[in-house]
N, C-alpha and C positions, 0 to 999 in steps of 0.2 A: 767031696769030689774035687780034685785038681784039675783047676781051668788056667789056661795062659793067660797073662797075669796082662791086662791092656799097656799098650806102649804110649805113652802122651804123644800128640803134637807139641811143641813147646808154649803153642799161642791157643788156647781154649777157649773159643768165644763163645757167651753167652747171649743166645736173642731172647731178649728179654721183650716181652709183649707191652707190659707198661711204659718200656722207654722207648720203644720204637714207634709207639702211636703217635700219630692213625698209620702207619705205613704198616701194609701187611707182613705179618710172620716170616711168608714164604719167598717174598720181594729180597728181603735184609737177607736171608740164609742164602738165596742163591747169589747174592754180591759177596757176602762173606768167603762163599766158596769160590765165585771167580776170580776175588783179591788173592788166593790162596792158603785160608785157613783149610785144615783138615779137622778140627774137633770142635763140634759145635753143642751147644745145649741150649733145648730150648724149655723156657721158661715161661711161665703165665699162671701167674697164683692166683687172678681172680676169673679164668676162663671157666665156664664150665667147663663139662666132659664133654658133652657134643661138640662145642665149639672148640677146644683147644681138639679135638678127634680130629675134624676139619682141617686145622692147621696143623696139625702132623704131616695128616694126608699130602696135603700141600709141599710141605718141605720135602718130604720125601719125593714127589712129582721136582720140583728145582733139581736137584742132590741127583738123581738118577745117573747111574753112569760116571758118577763122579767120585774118588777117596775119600769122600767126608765120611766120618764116624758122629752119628747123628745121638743123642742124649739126651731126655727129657727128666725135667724135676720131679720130684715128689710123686708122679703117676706109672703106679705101679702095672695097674691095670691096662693102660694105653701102650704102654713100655711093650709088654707082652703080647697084645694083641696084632702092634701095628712093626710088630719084632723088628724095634730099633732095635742099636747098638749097646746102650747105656742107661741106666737108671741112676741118679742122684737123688739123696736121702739128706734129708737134715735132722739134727740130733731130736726134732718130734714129727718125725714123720714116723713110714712104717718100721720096725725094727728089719732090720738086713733078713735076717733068719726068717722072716714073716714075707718079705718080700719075695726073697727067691724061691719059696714057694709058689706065687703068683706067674713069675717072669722064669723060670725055668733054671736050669745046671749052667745055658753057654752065657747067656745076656751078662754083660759088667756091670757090680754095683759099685756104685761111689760113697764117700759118707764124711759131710761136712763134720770138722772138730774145732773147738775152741780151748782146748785146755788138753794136757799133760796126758790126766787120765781119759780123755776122751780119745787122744790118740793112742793108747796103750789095747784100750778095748780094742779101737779099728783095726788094730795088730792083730790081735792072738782073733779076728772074729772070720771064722773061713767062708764067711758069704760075703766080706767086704774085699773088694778088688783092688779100690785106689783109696786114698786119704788125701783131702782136702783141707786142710789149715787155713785160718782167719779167722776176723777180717786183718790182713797184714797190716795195710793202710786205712786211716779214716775212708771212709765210704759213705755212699749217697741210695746205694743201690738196695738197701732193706729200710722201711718204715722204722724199726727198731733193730738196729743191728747191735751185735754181741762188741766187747769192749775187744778193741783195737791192741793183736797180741806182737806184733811189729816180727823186723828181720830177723831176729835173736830166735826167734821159737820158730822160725820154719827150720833153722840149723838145730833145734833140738828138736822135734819132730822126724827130720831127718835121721837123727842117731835113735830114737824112739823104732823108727819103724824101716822093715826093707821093702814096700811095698811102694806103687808109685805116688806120687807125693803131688799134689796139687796146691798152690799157693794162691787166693781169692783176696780180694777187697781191699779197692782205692787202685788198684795198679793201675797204669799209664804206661808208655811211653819213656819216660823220664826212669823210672824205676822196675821199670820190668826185669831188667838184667841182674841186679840187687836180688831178687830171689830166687830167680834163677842160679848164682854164685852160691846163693845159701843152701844151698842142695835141694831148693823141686825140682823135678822132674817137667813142669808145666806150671804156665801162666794161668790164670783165668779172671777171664776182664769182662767187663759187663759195661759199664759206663762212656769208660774209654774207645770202647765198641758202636755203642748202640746210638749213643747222642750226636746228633750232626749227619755228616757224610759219611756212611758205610763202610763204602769203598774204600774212600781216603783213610779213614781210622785205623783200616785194617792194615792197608799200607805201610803205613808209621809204624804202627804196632812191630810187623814183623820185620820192618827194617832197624829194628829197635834190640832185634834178637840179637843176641853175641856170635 
């Protein structure tokens, strides 16, 4: 089935429930959104399902009324139920084709890639909506993150795929525009986000955009 293909914000925040602790999920998303991001993901690898259920709920209560395009990781289940916008896959979570079974024909999938062939599959795979590349920059934001594939491969990723292109790990501030020039379509910051002042982060962030 053909579905419109999601358009990025260029600034894709990640709330990330570990870096934001103790401050609630729903606290950070609705700052995020009055700084003025419009694409947000939220994230929590060690929540349960009830508990991160809860903080869906929640953000979606912040967000009402409001542009953000709302995204959760890895929960396919939750994605569906509580019919967000967006579902994000990492290369061991559910298989895309597995997934939109669960979440349906409209919801958008996303699908983390760190290599060549990894983005060749998210091309030709018609349940994957965006492509995400990295980690660009060293990063702090995975326990064990994947080896650091830098600017050069978002520009081949680019010529890889015509799909929208998301570019992940280490961005700031300083460098956001660097991949952005390299052909993503969209940032996605998580650190530079979540640590500190909110607000402010986001600020910087999007006055950082070209």
């Amino acid at each position: 089935m053909s579905r419109p293909r999601p358009r990025p914000a260029p600034l894709y925040a990640i709330a990330d429930r570990g870096a934001l602790a103790p401050r609630p999920l729903a606290e950070a998303v609705s700052e995020m959104a009055a700084a003025g991001v419009r694409w947000i993901q939220v994230r929590a690898k060690a929540a349960s399902g009830a508990e991160l259920h809860r903080e869906l709920q929640a953000c979606q209560r912040a967000i009402a009324g409001s542009p953000v395009v709302l995204w959760v990781d890895d929960r396919a289940d939750l994605a569906a139920l509580l019919e967000l916008s967006g579902l994000h896959l990492g290369q061991g979570d559910l298989p895309p084709g597995a997934a939109r079974l669960a979440v349906g024909p409209e919801l958008w999938i996303g699908v983390s890639t760190h290599d060549e062939e990894q983005v060749r599959r998210a091309e030709a795979d018609p349940d994957v909506d965006l492509v995400a590349v990295g980690p660009v920059f060293p990063t702090t934001g995975k326990s064990r993150a994947d080896p650091v594939v830098g600017v050069e491969f978002v520009r081949r990723a680019r010529q890889l795929s015509g799909k929208p292109l998301v570019a992940i790990g280490g961005i700031d501030p300083g460098n956001l525009s660097q991949v952005l020039a390299a052909g993503a379509d969209a940032a996605a910051v998580l650190g530079a986000v979540c640590r500190g002042d909110v607000a402010a982060n986001c600020g910087r962030l999007l006055a950082a955009l070209p």
